[in-house]
TORVEXKOL-143466 format. One record per residue (C-alpha): residue in one letter; x, y, z. Coordinates in steps of 0.1 Angstrom, whole numbers, padded with zeros to 4 digits, always signed. Each point is the difference from the previous one (the first is absolute). Layout:
residues N
aXYZ ...
end
This chain:
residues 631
x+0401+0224-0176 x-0004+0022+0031 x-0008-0007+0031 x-0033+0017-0001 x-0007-0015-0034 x+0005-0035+0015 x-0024+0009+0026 x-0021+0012-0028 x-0005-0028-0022 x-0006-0023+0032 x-0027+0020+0014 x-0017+0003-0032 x+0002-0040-0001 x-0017-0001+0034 x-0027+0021-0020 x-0007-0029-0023 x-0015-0012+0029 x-0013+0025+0023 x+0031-0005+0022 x+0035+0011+0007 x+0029-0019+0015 x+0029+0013+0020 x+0036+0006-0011 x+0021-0020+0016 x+0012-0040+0006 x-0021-0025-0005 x-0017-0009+0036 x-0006-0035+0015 x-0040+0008-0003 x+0008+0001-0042 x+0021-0028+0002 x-0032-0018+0015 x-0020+0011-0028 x+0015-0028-0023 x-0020-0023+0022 x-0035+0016-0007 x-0002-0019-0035 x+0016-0033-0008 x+0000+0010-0039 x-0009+0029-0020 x-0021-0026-0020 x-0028+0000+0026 x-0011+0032-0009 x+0011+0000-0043 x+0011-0021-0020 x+0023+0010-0025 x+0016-0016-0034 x+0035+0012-0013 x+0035-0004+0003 x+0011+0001+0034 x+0033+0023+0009 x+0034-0004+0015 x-0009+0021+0032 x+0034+0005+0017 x+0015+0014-0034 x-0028+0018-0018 x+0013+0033-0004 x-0039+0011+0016 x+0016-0013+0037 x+0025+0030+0000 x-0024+0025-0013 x-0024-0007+0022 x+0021-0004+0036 x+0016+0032-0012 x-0032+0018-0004 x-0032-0017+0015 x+0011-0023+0026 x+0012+0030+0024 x-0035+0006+0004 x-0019-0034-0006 x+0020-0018+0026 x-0003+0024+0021 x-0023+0001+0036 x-0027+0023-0004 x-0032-0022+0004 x-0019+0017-0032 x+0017-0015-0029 x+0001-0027-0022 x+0032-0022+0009 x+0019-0015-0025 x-0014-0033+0002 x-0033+0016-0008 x+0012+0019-0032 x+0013-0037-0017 x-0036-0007+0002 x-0010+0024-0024 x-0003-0007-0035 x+0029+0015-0021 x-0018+0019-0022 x-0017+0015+0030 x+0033+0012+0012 x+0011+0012-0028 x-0035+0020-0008 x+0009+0019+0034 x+0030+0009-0007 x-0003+0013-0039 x-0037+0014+0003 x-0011-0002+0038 x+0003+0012+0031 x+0042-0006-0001 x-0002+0017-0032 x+0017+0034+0009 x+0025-0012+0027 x+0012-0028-0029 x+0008+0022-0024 x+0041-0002+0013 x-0010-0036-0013 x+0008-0011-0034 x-0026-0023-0020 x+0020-0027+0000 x+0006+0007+0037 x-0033-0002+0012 x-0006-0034-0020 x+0029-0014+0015 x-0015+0011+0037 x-0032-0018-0009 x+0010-0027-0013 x+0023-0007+0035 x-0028+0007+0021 x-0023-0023-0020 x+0033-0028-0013 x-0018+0001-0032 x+0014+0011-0033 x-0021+0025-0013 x+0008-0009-0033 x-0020-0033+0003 x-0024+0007+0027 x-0033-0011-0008 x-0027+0016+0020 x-0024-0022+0023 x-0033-0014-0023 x-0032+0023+0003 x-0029-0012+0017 x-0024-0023-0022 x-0016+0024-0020 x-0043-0003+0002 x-0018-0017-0029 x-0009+0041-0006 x+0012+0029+0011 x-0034+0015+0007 x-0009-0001+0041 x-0023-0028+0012 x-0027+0027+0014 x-0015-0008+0033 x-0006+0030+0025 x+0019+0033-0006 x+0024+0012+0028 x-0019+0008+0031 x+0013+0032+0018 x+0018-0013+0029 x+0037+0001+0012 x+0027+0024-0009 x-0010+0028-0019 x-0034-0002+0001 x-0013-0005+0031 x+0033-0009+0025 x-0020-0014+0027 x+0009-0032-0016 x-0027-0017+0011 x-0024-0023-0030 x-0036-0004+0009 x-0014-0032-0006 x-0019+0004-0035 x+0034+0008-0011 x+0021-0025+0018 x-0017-0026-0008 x+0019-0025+0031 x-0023-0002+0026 x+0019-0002+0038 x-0008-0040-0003 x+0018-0003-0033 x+0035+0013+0012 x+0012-0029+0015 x-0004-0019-0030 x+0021+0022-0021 x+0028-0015-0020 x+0026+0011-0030 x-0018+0001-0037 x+0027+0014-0021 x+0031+0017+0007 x+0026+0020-0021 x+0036+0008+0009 x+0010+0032-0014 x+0034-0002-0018 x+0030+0015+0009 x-0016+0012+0033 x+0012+0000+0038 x-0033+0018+0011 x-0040+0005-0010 x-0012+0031+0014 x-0029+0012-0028 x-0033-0009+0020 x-0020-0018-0028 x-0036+0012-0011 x-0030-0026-0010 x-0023+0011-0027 x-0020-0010-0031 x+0013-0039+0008 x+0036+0010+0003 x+0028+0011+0020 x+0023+0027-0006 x+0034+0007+0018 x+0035+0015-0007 x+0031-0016+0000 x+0039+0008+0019 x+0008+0002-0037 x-0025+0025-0007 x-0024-0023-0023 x-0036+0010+0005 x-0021-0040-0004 x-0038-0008-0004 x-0005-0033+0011 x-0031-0021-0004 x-0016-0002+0036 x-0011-0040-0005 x+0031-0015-0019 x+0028+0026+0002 x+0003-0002-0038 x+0015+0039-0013 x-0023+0021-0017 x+0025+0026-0003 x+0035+0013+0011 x+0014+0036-0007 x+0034+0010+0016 x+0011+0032+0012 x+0025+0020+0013 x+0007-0008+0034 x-0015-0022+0028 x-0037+0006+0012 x-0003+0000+0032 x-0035+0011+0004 x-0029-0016+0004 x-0021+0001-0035 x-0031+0025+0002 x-0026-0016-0026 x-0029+0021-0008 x-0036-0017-0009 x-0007+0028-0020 x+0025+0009-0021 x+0015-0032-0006 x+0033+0017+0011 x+0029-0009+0023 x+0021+0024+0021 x+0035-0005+0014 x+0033+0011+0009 x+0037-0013-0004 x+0026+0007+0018 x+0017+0029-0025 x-0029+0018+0014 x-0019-0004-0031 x-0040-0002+0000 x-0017-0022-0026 x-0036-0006-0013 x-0001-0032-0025 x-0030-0014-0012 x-0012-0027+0023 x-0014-0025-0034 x+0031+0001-0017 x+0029+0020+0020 x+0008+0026-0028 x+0012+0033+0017 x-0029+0028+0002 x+0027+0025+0017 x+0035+0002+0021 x+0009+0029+0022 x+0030+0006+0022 x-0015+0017+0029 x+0031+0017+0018 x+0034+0012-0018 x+0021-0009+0031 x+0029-0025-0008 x-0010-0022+0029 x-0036-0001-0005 x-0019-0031+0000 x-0040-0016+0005 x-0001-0021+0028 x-0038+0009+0012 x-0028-0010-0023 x-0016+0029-0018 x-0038+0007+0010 x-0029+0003-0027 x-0024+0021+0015 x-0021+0033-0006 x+0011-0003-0038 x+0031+0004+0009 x+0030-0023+0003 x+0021+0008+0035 x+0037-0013+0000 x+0026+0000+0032 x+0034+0004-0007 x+0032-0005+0017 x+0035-0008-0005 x+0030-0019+0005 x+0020+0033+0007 x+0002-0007+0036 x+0025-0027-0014 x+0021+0027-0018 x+0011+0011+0033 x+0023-0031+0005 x+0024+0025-0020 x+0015+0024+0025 x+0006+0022-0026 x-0029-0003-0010 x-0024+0033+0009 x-0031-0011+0017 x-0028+0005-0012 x-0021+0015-0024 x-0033-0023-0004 x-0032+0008+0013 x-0029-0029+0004 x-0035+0013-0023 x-0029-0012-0015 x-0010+0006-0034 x-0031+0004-0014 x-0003-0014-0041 x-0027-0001-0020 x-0013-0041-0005 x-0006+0004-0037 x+0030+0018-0007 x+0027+0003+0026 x+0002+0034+0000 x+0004+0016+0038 x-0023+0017+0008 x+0016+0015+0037 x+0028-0011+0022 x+0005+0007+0037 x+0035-0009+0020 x+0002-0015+0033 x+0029+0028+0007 x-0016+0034-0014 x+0029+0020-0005 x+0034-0020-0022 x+0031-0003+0024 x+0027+0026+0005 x+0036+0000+0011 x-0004-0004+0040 x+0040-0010+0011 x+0023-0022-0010 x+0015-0035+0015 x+0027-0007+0016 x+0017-0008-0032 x-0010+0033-0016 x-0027-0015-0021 x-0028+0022+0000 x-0033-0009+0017 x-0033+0010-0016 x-0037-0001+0015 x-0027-0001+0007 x-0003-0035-0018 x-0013-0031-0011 x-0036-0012+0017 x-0008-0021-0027 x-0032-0018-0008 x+0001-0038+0006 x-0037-0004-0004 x-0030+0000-0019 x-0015+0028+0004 x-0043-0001+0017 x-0027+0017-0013 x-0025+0020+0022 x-0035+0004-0028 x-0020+0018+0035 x+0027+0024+0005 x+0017-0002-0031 x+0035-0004+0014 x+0028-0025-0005 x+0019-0012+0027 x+0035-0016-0002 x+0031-0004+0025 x+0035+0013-0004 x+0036-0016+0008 x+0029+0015+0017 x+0017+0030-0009 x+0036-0007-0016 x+0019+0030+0012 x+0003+0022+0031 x-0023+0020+0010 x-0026-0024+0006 x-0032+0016-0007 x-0039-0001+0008 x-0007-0022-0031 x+0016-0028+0005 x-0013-0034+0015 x-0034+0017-0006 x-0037-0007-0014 x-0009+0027-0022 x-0036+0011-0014 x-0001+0024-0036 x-0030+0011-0017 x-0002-0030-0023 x-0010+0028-0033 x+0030+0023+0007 x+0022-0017+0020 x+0003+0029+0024 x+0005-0015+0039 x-0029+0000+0023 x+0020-0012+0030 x+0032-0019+0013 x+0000-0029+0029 x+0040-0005+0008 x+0000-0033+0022 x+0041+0007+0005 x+0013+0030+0003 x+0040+0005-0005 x+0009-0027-0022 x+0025+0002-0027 x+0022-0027-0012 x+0021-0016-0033 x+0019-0029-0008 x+0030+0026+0014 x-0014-0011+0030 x+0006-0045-0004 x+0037+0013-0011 x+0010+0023+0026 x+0007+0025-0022 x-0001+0036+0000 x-0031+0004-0018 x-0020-0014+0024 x-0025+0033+0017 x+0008+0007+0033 x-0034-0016+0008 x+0008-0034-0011 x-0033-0014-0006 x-0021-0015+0017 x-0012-0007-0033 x-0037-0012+0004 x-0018+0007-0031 x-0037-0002-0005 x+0005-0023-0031 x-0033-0016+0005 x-0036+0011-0014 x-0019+0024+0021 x-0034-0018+0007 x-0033+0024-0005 x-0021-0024+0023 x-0044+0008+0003 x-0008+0000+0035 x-0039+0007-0005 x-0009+0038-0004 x+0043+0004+0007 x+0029-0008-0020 x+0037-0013+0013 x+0028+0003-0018 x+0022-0028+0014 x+0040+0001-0005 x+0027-0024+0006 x+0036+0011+0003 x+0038-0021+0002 x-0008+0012+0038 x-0020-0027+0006 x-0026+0023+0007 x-0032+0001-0014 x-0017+0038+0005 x-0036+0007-0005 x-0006+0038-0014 x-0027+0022-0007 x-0010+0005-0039 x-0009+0033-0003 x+0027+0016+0028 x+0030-0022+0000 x+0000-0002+0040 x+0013-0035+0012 x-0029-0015+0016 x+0015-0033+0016 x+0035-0016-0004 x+0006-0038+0009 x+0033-0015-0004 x+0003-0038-0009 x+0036-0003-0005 x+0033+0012+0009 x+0008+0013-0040 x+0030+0012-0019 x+0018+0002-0031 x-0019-0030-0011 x-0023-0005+0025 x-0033+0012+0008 x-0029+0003-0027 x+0015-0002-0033 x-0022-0005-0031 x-0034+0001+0012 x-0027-0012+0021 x-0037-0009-0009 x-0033+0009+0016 x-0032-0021+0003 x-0026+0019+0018 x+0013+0021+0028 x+0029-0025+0005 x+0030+0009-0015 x+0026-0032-0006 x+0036+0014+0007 x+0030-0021-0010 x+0031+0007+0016 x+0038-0007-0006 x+0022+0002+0026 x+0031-0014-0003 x+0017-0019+0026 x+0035+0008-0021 x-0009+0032-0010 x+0039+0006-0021 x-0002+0040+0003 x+0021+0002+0027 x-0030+0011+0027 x-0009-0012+0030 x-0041-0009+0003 x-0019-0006+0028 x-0001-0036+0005 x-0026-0007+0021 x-0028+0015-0018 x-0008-0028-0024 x-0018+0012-0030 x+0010-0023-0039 x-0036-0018-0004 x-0031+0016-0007 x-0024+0020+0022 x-0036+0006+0000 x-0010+0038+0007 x-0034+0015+0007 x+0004+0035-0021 x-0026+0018+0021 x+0027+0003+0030 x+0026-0020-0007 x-0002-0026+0026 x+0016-0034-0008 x-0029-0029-0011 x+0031-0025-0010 x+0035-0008+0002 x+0013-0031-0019 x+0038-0001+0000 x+0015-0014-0031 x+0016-0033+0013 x+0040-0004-0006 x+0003-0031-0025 x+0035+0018-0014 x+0018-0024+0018 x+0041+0002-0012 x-0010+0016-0037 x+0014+0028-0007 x-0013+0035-0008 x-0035-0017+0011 x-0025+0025+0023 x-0033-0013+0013 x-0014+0039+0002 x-0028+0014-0027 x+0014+0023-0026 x-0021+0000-0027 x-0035+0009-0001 x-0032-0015+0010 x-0033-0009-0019 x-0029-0011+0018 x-0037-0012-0011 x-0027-0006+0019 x+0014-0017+0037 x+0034-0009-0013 x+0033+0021-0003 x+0031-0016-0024 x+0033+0009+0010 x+0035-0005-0017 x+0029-0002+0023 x+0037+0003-0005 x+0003-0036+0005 x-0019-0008-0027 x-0028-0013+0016 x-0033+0010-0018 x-0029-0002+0030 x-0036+0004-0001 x-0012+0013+0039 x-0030+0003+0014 x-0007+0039+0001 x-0024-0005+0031 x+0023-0018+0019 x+0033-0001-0016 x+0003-0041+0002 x+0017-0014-0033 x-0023-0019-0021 x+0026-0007-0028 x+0036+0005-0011 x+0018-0011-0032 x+0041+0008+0004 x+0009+0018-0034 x+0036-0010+0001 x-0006-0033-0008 x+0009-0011-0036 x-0029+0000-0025 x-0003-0010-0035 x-0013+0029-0020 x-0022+0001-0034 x+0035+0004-0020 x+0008-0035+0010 x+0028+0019+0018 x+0005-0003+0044 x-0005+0029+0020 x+0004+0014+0036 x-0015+0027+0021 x+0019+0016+0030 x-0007+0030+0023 x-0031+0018-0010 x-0003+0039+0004 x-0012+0023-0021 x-0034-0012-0018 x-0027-0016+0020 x-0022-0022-0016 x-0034+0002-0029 x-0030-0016+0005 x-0026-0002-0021 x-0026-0028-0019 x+0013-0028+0025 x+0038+0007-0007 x+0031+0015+0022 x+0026+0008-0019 x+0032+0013+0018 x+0038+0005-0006 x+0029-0016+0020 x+0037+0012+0002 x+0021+0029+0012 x+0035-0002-0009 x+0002+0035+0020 x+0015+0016+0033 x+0011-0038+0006 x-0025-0019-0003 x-0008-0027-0021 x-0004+0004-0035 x-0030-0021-0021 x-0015+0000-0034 x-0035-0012+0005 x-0032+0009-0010 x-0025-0020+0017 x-0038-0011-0008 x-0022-0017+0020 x-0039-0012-0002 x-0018-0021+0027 x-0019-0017-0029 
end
């Protein structure tokens, strides 16, 4: 095998986890991940025969063709140590039918079993997956309330009014764990969960769809797809339906009483092409982002940079078919140069959509943001919020909060493929927030800056900008903020060791969360996220996921694992439970939490359900979902 097809196959492994790793020796910092998990057994437990590691012909095949990359430096990867935490069938799903699929096909069969079974030191031949959930007395949902329209997709605010909530301000602090599951084979839990009709219903690293009963945590049902969901679930009260995307960039709709399939849809043809932002049910439409994992590719120097463009699509609910699609980048990329190793460069590129996109019914528009651009020349799209007419799709106007940013993984390896401007990379991966100020509207947006930026609805002009951390790669706003009122929560996740190789402003403090007023943007609250990391490793006390606030309380997951409930009025704590603490889950089974970014928590009929782990861009990797009641 090449080169090139080494390189290949490894960065198509980094895929299976929205990631990629570097080429090169295994660094000190990867060596150190061995210490973030005593034993695979905290997060699965497995039965079969275990294997001879040092002379299973799987050790050879996969030094010679994955470990150039997964040992490698580049923060956004899954390290070794994270991959023998998978299940085996898992990795041997990714490589025969996922996302490694077309970079493993140098790979025999009994190649690729041999790979997964020396990541997982199981024999496949005996492997015995972990034991479902307890099944319900019936399959049939318990009933209670249908889904309320709040949080991601339907109304990202994220903020529950009370009648829905049902956890009064007073009840918080006695909030404690009811049930918990560990999902199997998993190093992270990213699929924001959805309460309705007395259930709960989330997607697994493994890409298993579950519909939990809200009280017990019995399973109603279980269907498995494809790939990992990493979206939030979208249930609709009126259809009975959930919506959904996975990571192949394929959009679902399944039947919320019994999770048959209703329709599937890949939404863009591009190789790298994945669903990272919720999809939006809206004007009888269904809106999904899309992005990639192309800026990745460019970790190849021979590899010609870059051909993706970031777009929404607009499907049909009942039926999945599209009904329009506009790009981020209008025009597709052309030949512009070459690099210095003759590979040629092609652009305008990338802006992808992190985010769910926000629905305007006054002036019929959606707004979403936009992510760097992946190749030289940087453009006026990228690091953007955008506004289309939300029946055609055709743009209305465009906000760019940076201008002249362009930047791949080319970039992390010092390689030629990195654009001349070499980032800054500062995405707005979050939400846009359309905010009612009275007879005005705001629409509020938080970028990896660590600036938040007030801007007019119906113009696009910038009305206010207040910055509340120093930002970066990973810093900044990164999954979304919430909005009670005309005060807008803002976590933020500045990193002390950011691991990009830039140099940030230390002395403007920002990972906590912040309290704006959206009608100007003057600061009501700071509360800085206190540092209780202490010598773990790959542990971050900033905010990465998102926020979800009811009625004078704000809960926030942090990269530490600490799950806290602050006062929105204030920003005081009034209660913290620290996910990374083992937990005995409804299979009988134990399991751990760890950094938490990504999904924010659901609240609804007196519950808060949230997910715990992160086995990404080091940090630490989890398995837990987590439910807890104050009564």
């Amino acid at each position: 095998m090449t080169i090139r097809q080494r390189v290949g196959v490894c960065l198509a492994a980094a895929a299976l986890a929205i990631g990629l790793s570097a080429c090169g020796k295994r660094s000190e910092a990867d060596n150190q991940a061995g210490e973030l998990v005593q034993s695979t057994d905290e997060f699965q437990s497995r039965a079969g025969k275990p294997i001879d590691i040092e002379n299973h012909p799987g050790k050879d095949l996969f030094e010679n063709n994955c470990a150039m990359c997964h040992n490698g430096t580049v923060p956004k990867a899954p390290n070794q140590v994270w991959l023998e935490m998978m299940a085996p069938d898992a990795i041997l799903a990714a490589m025969n039918g996922g996302l490694m699929s077309k970079q493993a096909a140098s790979l025999s069969s009994q190649e690729r079993v041999q790979i997964a079974e020396y990541l997982s030191r199981i024999s496949l031949a005996d492997y015995r997956p972990p034991e479902p959930p307890k099944q319900c007395s019936s399959p049939q949902l318990a009933g209670g309330p249908p889904p309320a329209a709040v949080g991601w997709g339907l109304d990202n605010r994220r903020f529950v009014p009370a009648s829905v909530a049902g956890l009064s301000a007073q009840d918080v602090p006695k909030l404690k764990v009811k049930w918990a599951f560990a999902y199997p084979g998993a190093i992270r839990a990213r699929s924001q969960p959805s309460i309705g009709w007395g259930t709960v219903f989330v997607g697994g690293h493994d890409g298993t769809l579950y519909a939990f009963d809200l009280a017990s945590g019995c399973l109603r049902w279980s269907k498995r797809i494809s790939a990992e969901v990493r979206t939030a679930i979208v249930a609709d009260a009126a259809t009975k339906r959930l919506y959904f995307g996975d990571i192949l960039g394929r959009a679902y709709a399944v039947n919320a009483m019994n999770g048959a399939e209703i329709w599937q849809r890949k939404v863009d043809n591009h190789p790298n092409a994945t669903i990272t932002g919720t999809p939006s049910l809206a004007a009888g439409m269904l809106f999904v982002p899309v992005s990639s994992l192309e800026v990745t590719s460019a970790a190849d120097p021979a590899y010609a940079c870059c051909t993706f463009r970031g777009n929404v699509v607009a499907l049909d609910p009942a039926t999945g078919a599209e009904r329009w699609r506009t790009f981020t980048v209008p025009q597709p990329a052309r030949k512009v140069g070459k690099t210095s190793s003759g590979t040629d460069i092609l652009g305008p590129s990338g802006a992808p959509v992190w985010n769910s996109p926000t629905y305007d019914a006054k002036r019929g528009l959606l707004y979403f943001g936009s992510g760097e651009n992946y190749s030289t020349p940087a453009d006026g799209n990228s690091d953007a919020v955008i506004a289309v007419d939300a029946k055609t799709g055709k743009r209305r106007w465009t906000a760019q909060l940076t201008t002249g940013d362009a930047w791949n993984v080319g970039c992390m390896m010092k390689n030629a493929n990195c654009p001349k401007e070499n980032g800054p990379d500062l995405d707005v991966a979050a939400s846009p927030l359309l905010i009612p100020l009275g007879g005005k509207d705001i629409v509020v947006a938080g970028q990896k800056s660590g600036v938040v930026h007030g801007i007019d609805p119906t113009t696009g002009k910038i009305l206010w900008r207040t910055r509340l951390g120093h930002g970066g790669t990973q810093g900044g706003v990164h999954f979304g903020m919430s909005a009670e009122g005309n005060r807008v929560l803002v976590p933020i996740n500045d990193m002390a060791d950011t691991r990009d190789g830039r140099k940030y402003d230390a002395s403007i403090r920002g990972a906590g969360i912040h309290a704006v007023d959206a009608t100007n943007g003057k600061i009501l609250w700071r509360a800085f996220a206190p540092n209780n990391c202490g010598s773990k490793q790959f542990c971050d006390p900033g905010i990465s996921s998102a926020v979800t606030s009811i009625p004078n309380i704000v809960f926030a997951g942090h990269l530490d694992g600490q799950f806290r409930a602050y006062d929105s009025r204030t920003g005081k704590i009034v209660w913290a439970y620290d996910t990374t603490q083992p937990v005995k889950t409804i299979t009988g089974e134990t399991g751990k939490g760890g950094g938490m970014s990504g999904p924010g928590a659901a609240v609804a009929d007196g519950y808060v359900v949230v997910n715990s782990g992160y086995g990404l861009y080091y940090h630490m990797p989890g398995n837990l979902l987590l439910v807890f009641s104050a009564r």
